[in-house]
C-alpha positions, 0 to 999 in steps of 0.5 A: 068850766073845764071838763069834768070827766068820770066813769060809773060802773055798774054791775048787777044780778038776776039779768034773766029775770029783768022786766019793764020796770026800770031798775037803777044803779047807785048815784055818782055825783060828777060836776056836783051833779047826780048821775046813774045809769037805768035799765030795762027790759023793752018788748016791740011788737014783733015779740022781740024783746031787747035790753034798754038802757038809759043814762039819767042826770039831775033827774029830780030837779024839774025846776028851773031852766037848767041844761047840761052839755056832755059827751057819754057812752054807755059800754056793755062789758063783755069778756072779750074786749073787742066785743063790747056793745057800744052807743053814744049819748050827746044830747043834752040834758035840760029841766025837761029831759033828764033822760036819755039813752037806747031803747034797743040797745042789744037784742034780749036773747042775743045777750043771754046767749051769747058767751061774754056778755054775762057770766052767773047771770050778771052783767056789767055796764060802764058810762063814761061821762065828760061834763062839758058845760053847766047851766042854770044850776048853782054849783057849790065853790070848788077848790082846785088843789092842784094849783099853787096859791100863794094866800090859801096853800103852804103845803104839798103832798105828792103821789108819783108824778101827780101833786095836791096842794093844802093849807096845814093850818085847815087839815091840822083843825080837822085832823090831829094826825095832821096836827101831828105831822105839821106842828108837833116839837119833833116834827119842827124842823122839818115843817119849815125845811121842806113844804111837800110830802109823799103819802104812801099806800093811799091813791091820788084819786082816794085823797083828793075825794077826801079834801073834796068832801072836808073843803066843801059842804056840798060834796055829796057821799056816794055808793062809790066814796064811802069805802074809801072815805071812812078809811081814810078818815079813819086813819087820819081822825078826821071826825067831821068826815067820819061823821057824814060818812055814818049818816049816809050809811044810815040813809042809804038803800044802795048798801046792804045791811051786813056791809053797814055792820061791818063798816060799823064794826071796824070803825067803832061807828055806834050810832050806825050800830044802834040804827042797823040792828034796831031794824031786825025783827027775827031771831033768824035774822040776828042768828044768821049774823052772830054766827058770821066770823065778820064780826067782832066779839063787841058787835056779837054782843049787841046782836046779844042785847037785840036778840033779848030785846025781841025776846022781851 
């Protein structure tokens, strides 16, 4: 397999108050594959304390003989660039070890004191993960679409010097905006004229997610994808994606439940809507978020209705 590469970024709060108890990023799915990052607070017995971090992958599946070849490293971010605390991983992952990091990596109190490391009681960590090989794991089809194939690709859309190649016929099921673009009567001759397009104000990056998530059934929604996912789909009216991205907002524990308003607000996502709202039980609560200028007068209307439901 060729390499898989991604980086997962992580930046979190109360660094003070971080004890024994693991506390974990939200999940990135790089070769299909869960990744996060863990950390903790590691006590020696010298009453030196220093910051442990850990990096996981495919952690909850314990069956099978599956192993995973990579290249990671972990970086704690500081302000200065050439202060960076740095620690490589190369270690395989396999059924039996899913985790694998440093207990010490950086001295607790050094990293409290000195200035670059944390700023408002935060700090930011980085694993850059290149996936170099996958064993004993089934992995589901993927789709290069950044190859020509004569029988599954007729059409291209192009960002600077990068390109993505697509079935017209696949996207314009999907998406009436496609339709649109590719088949309507005005847009005739130029379907037949040219066989790429430029998209603006949408990144390479955003759009091939995108085609990942509607190609395959087995593209995972993510803390890092959902954003832009929901926007683009949005603005393409590709439903079937608008839909997996709802769900995952309902099951998630990674979001909070303002940005799930919000998401639901913008995108007219009633369902979440319903779901997120009927998980109030204060009037304080609902109070608090009707007086918000984030939300549309629609959406203050439901908080309304739960608001006399808890009343009843």
């Amino acid at each position: 397999m060729a390499v898989e590469s991604a980086v997962l970024r992580w930046e979190f709060d109360n660094v003070s108050e971080l004890t024994e108890d693991l506390r974990y990023s939200p999940i990135l799915y790089i070769a299909d594959l869960p990744w996060r990052i863990g950390v903790q607070r590691v006590h020696s017995s010298d009453d030196v304390s220093h910051l442990g971090v850990f990096l996981f992958c495919n952690e909850e599946n314990e069956g099978n003989q599956w192993r995973v070849e990579h290249e990671s490293t972990l970086e704690l971010v500081n302000s200065d660039n050439w202060k960076y605390e740095t620690k490589s991983i190369r270690k395989p992952f396999t059924s039996r070890d899913s985790e694998w990091g440093r207990k010490k990596f950086i001295d607790f109190e050094r990293l409290l004191r000195d200035s670059g490391f944390t700023k408002d009681d935060k700090m930011t960590f980085v694993a850059l993960i290149h996936v170099k090989k996958v064993e004993g794991i089934t992995r589901p089809p993927a789709f290069d679409f950044t190859a020509y194939a004569s029988n599954i690709t007729n059409f291209t859309f192009v960002f600077d010097e990068k390109r993505l190649r697509v079935s017209k016929q696949f996207l314009a099921i999907h998406s009436s905006v496609f339709h649109s673009m590719f088949f309507s009567n005005q847009n005739y001759a130029y379907q037949y004229a040219r066989d790429e397009k430029k998209l603006d104000n949408v990144t390479y990056e955003d759009f091939l997610e995108l085609l990942r998530v509607l190609y395959s059934t087995g593209r995972k929604i993510t803390y890092y994808s959902e954003k832009s996912l929901l926007e683009l789909a949005d603005r393409y009216e590709i439903y079937s994606v608008k839909a997996m991205v709802e769900r995952y907002l309902m099951e998630t524990e990674e979001i909070s439940m303002f940005i799930k308003l919000e998401r639901a607000d913008r995108y007219k996502l009633n369902t979440l809507k319903k779901h997120c709202l009927s998980t109030f039980k204060s009037l304080t609560e609902l109070k608090k978020l009707f007086d918000s200028s984030s939300f549309s007068h629609e959406m203050k209307a439901g908080i309304c209705e739960r608001m006399i439901d808890l009343i009843e």
